[in-house]
mmCIF file of the N, C-alpha and C atoms, coordinates in Angstrom:
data_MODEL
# 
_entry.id   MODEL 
# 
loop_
_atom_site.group_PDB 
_atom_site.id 
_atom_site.type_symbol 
_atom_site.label_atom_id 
_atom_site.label_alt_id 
_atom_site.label_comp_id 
_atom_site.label_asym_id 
_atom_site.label_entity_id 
_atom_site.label_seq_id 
_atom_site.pdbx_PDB_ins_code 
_atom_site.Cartn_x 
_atom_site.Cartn_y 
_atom_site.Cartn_z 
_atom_site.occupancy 
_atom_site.B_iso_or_equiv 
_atom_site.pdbx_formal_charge 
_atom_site.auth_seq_id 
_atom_site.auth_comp_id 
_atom_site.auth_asym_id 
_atom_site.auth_atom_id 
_atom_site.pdbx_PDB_model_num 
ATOM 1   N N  . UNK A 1 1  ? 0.830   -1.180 0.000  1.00 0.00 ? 1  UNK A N  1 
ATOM 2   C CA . UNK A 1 1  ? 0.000   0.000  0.000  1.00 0.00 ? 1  UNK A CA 1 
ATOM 3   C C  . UNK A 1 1  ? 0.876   1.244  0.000  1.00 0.00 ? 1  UNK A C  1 
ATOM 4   N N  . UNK A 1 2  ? 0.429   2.444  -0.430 1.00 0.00 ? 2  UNK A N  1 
ATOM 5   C CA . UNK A 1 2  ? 1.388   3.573  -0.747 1.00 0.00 ? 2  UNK A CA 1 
ATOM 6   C C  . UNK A 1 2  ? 0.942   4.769  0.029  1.00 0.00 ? 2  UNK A C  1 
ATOM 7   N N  . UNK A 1 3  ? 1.656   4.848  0.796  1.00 0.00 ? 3  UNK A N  1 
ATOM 8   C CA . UNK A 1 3  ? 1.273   5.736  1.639  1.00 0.00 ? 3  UNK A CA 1 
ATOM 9   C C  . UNK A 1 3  ? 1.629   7.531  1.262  1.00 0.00 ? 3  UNK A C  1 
ATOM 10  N N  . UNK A 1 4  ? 0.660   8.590  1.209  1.00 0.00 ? 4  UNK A N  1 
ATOM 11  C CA . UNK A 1 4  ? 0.903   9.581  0.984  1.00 0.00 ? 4  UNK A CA 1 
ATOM 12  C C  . UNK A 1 4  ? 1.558   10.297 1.610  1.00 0.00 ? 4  UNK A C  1 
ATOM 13  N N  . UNK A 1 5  ? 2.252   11.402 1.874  1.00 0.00 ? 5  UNK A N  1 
ATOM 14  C CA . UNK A 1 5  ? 2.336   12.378 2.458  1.00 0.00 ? 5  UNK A CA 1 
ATOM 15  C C  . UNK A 1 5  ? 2.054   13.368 2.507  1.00 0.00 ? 5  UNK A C  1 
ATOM 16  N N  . UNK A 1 6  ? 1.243   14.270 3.417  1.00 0.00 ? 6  UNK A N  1 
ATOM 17  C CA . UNK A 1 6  ? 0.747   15.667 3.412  1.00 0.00 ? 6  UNK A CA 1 
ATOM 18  C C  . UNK A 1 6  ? 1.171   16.750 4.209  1.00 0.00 ? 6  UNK A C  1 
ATOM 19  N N  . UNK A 1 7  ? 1.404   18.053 4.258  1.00 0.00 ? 7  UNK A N  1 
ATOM 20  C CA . UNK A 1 7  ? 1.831   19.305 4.462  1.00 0.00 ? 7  UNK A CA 1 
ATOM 21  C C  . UNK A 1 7  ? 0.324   19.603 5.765  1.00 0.00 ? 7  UNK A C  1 
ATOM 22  N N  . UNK A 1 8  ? -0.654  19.740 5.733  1.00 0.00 ? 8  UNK A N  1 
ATOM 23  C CA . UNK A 1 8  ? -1.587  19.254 6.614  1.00 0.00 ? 8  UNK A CA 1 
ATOM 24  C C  . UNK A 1 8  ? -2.298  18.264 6.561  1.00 0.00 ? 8  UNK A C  1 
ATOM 25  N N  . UNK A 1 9  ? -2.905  17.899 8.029  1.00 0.00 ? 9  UNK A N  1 
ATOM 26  C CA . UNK A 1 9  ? -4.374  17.283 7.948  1.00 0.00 ? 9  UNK A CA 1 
ATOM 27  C C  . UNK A 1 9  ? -5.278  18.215 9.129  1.00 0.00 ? 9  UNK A C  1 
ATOM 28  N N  . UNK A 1 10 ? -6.724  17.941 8.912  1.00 0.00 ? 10 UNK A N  1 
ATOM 29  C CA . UNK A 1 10 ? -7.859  18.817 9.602  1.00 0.00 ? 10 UNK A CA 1 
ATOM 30  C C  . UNK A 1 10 ? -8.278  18.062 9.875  1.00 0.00 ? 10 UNK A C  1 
ATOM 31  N N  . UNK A 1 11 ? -8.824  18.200 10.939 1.00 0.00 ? 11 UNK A N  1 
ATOM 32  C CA . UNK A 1 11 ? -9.699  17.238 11.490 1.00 0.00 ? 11 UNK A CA 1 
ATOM 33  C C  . UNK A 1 11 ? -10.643 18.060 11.622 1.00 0.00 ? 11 UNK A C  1 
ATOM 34  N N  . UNK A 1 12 ? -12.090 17.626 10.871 1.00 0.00 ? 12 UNK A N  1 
ATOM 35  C CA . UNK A 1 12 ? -13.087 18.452 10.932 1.00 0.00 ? 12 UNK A CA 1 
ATOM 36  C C  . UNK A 1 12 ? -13.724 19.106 10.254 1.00 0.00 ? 12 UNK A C  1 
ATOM 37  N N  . UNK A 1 13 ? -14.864 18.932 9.204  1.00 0.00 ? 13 UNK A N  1 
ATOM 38  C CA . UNK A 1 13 ? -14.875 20.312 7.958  1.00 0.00 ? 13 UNK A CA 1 
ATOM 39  C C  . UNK A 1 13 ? -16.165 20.850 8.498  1.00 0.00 ? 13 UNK A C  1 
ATOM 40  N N  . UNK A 1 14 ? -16.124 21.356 9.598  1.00 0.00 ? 14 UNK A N  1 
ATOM 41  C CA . UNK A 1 14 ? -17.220 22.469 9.849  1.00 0.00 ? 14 UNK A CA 1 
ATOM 42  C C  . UNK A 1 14 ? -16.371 23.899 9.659  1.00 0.00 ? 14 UNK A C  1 
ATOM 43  N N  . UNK A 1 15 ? -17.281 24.949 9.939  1.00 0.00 ? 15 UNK A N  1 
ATOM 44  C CA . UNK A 1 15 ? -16.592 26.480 9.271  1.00 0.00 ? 15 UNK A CA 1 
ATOM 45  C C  . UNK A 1 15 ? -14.749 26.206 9.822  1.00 0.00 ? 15 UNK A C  1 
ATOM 46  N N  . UNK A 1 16 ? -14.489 26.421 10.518 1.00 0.00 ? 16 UNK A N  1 
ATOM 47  C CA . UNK A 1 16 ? -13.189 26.321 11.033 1.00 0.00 ? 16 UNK A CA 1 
ATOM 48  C C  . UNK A 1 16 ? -12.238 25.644 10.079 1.00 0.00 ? 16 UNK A C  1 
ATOM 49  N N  . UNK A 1 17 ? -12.663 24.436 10.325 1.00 0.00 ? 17 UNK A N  1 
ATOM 50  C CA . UNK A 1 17 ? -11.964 23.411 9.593  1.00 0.00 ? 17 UNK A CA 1 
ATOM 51  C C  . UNK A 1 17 ? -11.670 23.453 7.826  1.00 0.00 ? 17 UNK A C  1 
ATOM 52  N N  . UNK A 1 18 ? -13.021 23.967 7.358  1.00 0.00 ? 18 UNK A N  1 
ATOM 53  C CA . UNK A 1 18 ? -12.743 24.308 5.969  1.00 0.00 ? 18 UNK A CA 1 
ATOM 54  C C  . UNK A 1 18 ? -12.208 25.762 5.888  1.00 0.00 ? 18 UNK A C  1 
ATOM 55  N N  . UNK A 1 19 ? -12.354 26.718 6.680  1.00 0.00 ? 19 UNK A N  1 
ATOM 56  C CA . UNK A 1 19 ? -11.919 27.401 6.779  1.00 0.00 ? 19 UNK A CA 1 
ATOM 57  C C  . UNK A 1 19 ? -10.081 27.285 6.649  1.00 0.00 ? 19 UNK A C  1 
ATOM 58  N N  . UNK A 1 20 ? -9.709  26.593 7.340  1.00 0.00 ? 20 UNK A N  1 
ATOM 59  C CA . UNK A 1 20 ? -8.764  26.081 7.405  1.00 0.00 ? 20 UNK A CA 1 
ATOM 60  C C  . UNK A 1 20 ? -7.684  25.511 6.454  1.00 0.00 ? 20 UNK A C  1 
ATOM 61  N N  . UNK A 1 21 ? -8.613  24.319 5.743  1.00 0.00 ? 21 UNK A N  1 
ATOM 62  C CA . UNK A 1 21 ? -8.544  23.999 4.548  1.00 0.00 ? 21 UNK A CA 1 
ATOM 63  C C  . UNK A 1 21 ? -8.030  25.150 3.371  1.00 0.00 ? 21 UNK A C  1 
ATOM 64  N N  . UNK A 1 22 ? -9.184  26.090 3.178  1.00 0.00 ? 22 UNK A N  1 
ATOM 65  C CA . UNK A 1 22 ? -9.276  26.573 2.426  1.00 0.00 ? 22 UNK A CA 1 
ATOM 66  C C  . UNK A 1 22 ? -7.861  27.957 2.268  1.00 0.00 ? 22 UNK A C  1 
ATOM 67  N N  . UNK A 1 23 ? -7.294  28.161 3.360  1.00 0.00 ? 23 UNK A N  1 
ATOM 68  C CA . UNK A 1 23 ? -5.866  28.823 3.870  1.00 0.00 ? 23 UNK A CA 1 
ATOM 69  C C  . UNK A 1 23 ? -4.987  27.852 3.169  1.00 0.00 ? 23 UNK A C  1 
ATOM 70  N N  . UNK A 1 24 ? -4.734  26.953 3.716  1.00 0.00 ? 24 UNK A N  1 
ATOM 71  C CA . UNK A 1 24 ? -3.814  26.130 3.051  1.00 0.00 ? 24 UNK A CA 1 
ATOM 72  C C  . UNK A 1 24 ? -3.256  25.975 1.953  1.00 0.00 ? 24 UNK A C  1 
ATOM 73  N N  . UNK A 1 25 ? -4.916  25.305 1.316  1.00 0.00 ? 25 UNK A N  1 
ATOM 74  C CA . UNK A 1 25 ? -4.692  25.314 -0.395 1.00 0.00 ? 25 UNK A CA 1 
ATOM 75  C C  . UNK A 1 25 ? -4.578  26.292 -0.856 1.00 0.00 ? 25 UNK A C  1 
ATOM 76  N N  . UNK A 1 26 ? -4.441  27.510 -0.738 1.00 0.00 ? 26 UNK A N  1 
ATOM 77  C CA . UNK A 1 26 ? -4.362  29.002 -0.911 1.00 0.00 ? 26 UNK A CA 1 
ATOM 78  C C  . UNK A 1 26 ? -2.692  29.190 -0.807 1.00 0.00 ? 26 UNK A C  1 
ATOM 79  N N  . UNK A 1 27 ? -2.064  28.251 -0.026 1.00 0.00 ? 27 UNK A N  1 
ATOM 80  C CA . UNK A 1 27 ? -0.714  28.151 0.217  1.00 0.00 ? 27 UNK A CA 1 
ATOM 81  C C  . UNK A 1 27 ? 0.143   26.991 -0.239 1.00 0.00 ? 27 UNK A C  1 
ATOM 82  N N  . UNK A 1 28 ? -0.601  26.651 -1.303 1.00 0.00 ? 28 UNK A N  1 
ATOM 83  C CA . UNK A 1 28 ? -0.046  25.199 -2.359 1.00 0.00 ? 28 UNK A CA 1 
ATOM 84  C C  . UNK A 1 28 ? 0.184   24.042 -1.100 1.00 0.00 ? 28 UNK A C  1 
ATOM 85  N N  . UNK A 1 29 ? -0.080  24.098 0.296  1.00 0.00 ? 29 UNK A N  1 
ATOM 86  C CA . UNK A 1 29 ? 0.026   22.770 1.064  1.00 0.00 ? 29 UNK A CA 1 
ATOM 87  C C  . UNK A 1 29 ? -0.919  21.786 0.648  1.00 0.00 ? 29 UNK A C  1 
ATOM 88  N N  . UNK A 1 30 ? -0.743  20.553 0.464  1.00 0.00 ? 30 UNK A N  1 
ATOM 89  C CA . UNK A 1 30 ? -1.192  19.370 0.117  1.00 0.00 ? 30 UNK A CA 1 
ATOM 90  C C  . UNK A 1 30 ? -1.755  18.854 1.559  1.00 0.00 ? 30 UNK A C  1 
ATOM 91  N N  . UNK A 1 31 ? -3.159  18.692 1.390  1.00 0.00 ? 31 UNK A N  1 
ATOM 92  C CA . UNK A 1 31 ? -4.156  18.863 2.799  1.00 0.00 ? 31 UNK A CA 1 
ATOM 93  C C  . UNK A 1 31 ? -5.034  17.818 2.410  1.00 0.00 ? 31 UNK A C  1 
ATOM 94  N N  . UNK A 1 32 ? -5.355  16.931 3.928  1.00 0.00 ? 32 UNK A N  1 
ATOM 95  C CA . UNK A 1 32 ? -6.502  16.163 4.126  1.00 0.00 ? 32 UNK A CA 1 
ATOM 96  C C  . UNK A 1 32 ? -7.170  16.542 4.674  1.00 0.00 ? 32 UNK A C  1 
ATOM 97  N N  . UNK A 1 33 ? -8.586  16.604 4.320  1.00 0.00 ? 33 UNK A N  1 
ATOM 98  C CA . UNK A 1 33 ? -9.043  17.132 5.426  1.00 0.00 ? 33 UNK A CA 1 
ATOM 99  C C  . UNK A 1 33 ? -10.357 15.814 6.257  1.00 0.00 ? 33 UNK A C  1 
ATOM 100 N N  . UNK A 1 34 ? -10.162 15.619 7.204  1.00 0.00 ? 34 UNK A N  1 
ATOM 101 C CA . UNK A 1 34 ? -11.077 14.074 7.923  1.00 0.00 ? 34 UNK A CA 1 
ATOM 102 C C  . UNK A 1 34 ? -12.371 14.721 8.566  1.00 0.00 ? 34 UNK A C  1 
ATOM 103 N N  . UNK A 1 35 ? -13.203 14.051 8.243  1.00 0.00 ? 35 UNK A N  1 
ATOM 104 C CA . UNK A 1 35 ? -14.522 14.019 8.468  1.00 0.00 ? 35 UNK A CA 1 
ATOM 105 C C  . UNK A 1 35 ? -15.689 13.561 7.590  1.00 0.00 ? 35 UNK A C  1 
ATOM 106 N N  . UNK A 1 36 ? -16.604 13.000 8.940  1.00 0.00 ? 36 UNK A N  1 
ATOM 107 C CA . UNK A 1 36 ? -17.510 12.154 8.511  1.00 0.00 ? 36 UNK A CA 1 
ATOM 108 C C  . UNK A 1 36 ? -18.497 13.148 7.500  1.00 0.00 ? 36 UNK A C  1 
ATOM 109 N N  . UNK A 1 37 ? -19.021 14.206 7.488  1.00 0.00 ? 37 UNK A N  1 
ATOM 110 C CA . UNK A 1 37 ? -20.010 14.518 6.375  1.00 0.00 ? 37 UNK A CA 1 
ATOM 111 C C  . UNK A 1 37 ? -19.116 16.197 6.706  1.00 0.00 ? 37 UNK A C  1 
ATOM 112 N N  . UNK A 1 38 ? -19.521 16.548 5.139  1.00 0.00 ? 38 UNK A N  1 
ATOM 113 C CA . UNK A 1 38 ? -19.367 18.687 4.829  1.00 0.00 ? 38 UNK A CA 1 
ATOM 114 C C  . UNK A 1 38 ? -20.026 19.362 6.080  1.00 0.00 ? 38 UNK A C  1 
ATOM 115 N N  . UNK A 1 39 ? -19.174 20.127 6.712  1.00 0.00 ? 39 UNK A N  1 
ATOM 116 C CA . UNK A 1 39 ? -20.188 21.564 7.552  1.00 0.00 ? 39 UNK A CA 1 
ATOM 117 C C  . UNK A 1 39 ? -19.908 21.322 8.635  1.00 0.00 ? 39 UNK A C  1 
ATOM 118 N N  . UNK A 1 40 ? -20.537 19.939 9.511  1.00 0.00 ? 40 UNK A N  1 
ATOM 119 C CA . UNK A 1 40 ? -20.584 19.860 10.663 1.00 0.00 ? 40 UNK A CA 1 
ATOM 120 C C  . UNK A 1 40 ? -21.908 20.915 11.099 1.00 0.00 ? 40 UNK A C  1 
ATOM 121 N N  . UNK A 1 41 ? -21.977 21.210 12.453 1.00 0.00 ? 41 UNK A N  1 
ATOM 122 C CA . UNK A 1 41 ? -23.197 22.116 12.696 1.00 0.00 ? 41 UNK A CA 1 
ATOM 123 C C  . UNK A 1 41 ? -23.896 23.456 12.207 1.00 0.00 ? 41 UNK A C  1 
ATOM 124 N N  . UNK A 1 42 ? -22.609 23.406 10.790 1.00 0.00 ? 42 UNK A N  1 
ATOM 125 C CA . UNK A 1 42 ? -23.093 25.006 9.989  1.00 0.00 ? 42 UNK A CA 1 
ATOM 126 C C  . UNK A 1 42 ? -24.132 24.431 9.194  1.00 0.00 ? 42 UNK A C  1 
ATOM 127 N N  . UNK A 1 43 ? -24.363 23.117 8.660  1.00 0.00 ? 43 UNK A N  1 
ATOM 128 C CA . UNK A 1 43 ? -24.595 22.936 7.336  1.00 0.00 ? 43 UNK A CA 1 
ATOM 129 C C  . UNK A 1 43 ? -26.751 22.752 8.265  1.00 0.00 ? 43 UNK A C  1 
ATOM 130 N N  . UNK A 1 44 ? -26.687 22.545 9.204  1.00 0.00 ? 44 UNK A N  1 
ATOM 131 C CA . UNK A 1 44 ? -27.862 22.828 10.193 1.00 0.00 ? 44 UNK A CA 1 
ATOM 132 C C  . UNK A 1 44 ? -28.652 24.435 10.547 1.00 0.00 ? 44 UNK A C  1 
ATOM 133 N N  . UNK A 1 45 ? -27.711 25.330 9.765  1.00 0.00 ? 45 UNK A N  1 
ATOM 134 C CA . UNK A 1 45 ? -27.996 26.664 10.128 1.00 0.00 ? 45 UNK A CA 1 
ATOM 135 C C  . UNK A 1 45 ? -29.339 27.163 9.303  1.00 0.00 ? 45 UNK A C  1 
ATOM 136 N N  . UNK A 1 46 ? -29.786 27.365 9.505  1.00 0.00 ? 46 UNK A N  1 
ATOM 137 C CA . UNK A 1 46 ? -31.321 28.128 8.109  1.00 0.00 ? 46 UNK A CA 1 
ATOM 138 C C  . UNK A 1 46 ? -30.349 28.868 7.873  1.00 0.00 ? 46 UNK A C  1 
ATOM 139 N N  . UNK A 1 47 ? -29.995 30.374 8.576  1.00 0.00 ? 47 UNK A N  1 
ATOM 140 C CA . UNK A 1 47 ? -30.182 31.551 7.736  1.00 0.00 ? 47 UNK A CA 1 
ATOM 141 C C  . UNK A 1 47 ? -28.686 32.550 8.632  1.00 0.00 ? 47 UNK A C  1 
ATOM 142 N N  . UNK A 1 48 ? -27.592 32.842 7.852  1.00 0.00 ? 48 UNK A N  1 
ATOM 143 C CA . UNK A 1 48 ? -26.634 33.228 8.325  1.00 0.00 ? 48 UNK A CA 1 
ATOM 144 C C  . UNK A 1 48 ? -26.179 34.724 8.354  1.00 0.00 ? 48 UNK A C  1 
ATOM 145 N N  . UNK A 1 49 ? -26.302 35.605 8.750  1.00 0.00 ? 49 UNK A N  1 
ATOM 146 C CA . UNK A 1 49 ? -26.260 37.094 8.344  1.00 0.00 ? 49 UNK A CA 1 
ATOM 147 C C  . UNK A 1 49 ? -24.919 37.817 8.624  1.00 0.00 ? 49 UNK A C  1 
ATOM 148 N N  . UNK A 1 50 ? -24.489 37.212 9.099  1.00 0.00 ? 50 UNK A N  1 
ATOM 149 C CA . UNK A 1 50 ? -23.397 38.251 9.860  1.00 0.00 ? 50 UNK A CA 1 
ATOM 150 C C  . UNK A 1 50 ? -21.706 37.286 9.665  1.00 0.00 ? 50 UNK A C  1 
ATOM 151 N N  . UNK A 1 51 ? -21.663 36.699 8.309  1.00 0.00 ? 51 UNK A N  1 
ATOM 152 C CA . UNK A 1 51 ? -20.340 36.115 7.782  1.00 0.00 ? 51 UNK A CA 1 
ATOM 153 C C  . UNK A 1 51 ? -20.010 36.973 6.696  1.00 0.00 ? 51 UNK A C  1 
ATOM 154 N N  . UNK A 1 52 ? -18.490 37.441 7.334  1.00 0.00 ? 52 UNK A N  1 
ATOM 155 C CA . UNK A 1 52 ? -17.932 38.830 6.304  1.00 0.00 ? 52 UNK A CA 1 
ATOM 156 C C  . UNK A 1 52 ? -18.258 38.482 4.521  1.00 0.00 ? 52 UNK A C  1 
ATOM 157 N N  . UNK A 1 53 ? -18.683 39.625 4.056  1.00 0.00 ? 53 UNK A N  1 
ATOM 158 C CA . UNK A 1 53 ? -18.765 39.383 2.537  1.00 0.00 ? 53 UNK A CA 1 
ATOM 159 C C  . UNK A 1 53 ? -19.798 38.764 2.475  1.00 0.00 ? 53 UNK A C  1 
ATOM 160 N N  . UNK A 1 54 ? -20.810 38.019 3.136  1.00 0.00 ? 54 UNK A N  1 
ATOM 161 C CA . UNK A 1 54 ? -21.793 37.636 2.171  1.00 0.00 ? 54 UNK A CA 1 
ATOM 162 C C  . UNK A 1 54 ? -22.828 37.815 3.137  1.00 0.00 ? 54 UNK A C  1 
ATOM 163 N N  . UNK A 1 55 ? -24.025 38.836 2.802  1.00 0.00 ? 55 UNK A N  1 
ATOM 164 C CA . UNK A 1 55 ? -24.962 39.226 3.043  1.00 0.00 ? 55 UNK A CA 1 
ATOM 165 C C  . UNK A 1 55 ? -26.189 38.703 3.590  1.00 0.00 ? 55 UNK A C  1 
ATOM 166 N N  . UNK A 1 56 ? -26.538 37.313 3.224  1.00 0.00 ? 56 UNK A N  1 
ATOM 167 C CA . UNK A 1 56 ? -27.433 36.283 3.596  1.00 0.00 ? 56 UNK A CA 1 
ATOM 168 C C  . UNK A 1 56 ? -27.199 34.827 3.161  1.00 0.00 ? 56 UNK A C  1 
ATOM 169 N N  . UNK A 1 57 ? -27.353 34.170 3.604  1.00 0.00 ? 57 UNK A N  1 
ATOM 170 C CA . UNK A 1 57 ? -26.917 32.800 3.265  1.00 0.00 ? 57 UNK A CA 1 
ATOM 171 C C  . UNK A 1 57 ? -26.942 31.403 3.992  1.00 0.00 ? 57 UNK A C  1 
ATOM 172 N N  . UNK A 1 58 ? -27.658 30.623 3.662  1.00 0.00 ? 58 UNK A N  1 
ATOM 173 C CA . UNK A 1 58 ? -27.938 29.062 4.421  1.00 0.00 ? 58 UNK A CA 1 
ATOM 174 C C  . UNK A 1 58 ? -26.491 28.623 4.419  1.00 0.00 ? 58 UNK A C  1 
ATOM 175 N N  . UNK A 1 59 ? -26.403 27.856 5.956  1.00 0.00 ? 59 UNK A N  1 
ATOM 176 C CA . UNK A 1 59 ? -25.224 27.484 6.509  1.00 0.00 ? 59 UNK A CA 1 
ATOM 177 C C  . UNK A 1 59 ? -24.951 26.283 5.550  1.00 0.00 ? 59 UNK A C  1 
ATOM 178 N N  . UNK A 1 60 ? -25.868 25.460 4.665  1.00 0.00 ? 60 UNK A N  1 
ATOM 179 C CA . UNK A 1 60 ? -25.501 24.364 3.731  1.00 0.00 ? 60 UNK A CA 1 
ATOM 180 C C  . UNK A 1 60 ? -24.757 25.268 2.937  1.00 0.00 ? 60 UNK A C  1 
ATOM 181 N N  . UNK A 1 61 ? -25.405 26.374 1.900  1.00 0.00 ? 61 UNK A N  1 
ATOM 182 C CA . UNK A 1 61 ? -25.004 26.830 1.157  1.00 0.00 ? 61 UNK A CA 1 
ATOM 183 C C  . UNK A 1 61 ? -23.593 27.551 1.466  1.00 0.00 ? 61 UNK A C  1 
ATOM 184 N N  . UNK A 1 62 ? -23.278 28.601 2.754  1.00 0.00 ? 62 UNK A N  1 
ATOM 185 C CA . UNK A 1 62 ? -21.965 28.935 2.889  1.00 0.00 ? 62 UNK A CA 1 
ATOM 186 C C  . UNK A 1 62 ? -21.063 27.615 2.659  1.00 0.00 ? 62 UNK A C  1 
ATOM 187 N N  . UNK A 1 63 ? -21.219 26.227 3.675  1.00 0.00 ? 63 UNK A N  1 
ATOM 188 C CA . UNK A 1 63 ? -20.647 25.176 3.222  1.00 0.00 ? 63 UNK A CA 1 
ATOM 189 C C  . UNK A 1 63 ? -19.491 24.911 2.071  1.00 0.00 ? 63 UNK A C  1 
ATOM 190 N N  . UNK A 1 64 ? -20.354 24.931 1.096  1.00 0.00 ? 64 UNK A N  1 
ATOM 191 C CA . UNK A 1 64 ? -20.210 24.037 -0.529 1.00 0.00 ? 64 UNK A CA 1 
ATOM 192 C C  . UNK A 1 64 ? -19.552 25.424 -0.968 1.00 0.00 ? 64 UNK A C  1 
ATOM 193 N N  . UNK A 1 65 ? -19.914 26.285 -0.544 1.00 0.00 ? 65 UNK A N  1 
ATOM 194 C CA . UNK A 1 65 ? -18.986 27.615 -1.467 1.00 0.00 ? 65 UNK A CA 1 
ATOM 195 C C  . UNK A 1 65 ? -17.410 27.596 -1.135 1.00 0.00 ? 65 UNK A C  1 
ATOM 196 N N  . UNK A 1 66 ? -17.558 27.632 0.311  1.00 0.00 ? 66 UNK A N  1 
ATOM 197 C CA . UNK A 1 66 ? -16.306 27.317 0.967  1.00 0.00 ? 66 UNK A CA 1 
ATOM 198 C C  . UNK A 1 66 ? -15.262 25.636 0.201  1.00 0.00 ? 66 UNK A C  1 
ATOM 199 N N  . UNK A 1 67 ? -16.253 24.813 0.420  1.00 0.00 ? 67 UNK A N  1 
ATOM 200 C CA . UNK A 1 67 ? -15.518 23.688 -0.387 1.00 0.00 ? 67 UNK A CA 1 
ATOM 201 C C  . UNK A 1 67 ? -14.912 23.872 -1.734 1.00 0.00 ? 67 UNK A C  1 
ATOM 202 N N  . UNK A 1 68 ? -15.650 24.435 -2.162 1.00 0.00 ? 68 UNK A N  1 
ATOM 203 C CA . UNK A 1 68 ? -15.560 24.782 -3.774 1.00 0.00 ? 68 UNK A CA 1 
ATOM 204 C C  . UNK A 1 68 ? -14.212 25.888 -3.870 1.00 0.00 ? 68 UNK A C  1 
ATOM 205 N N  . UNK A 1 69 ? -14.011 26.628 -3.007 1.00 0.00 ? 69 UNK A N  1 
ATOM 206 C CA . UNK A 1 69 ? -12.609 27.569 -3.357 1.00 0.00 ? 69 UNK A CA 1 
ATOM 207 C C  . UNK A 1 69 ? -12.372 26.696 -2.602 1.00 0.00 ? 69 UNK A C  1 
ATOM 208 N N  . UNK A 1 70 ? -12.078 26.109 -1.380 1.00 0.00 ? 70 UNK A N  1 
ATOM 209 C CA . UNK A 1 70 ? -10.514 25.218 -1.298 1.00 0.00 ? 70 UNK A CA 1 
ATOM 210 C C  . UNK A 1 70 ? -10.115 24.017 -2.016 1.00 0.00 ? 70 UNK A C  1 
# 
């Protein structure tokens, strides 16, 4: 078996964690990131108002945006 090597790992892809993520790959580090499902307790949010830059927005939807740039 071939084992990889990575520059990080996260444990976790709720905001933080992809948050996190999303720094990284921004910094060419080669990142895992572990967890059982996207979001964690954001992706449970209805309705989010007060995350810089974006005006209104379901905690699923901040989610997948976040995934999508890292």
């Amino acid at each position: 078996m071939d084992m990889k090597l990575y520059d990080t790992i996260i444990v976790g892809a709720g905001i933080s964690g992809l948050s996190a993520a999303l720094y990284a790959s921004r910094q060419k580090l080669s990142t895992l990131v572990i967890s059982k499902d996207l979001g964690g307790q954001l992706t449970l949010t209805d309705l989010i108002e007060n995350y810089p830059g974006i005006e209104s927005i379901s905690g699923l939807s901040l989610a997948q945006k976040i995934e999508k740039q890292a």
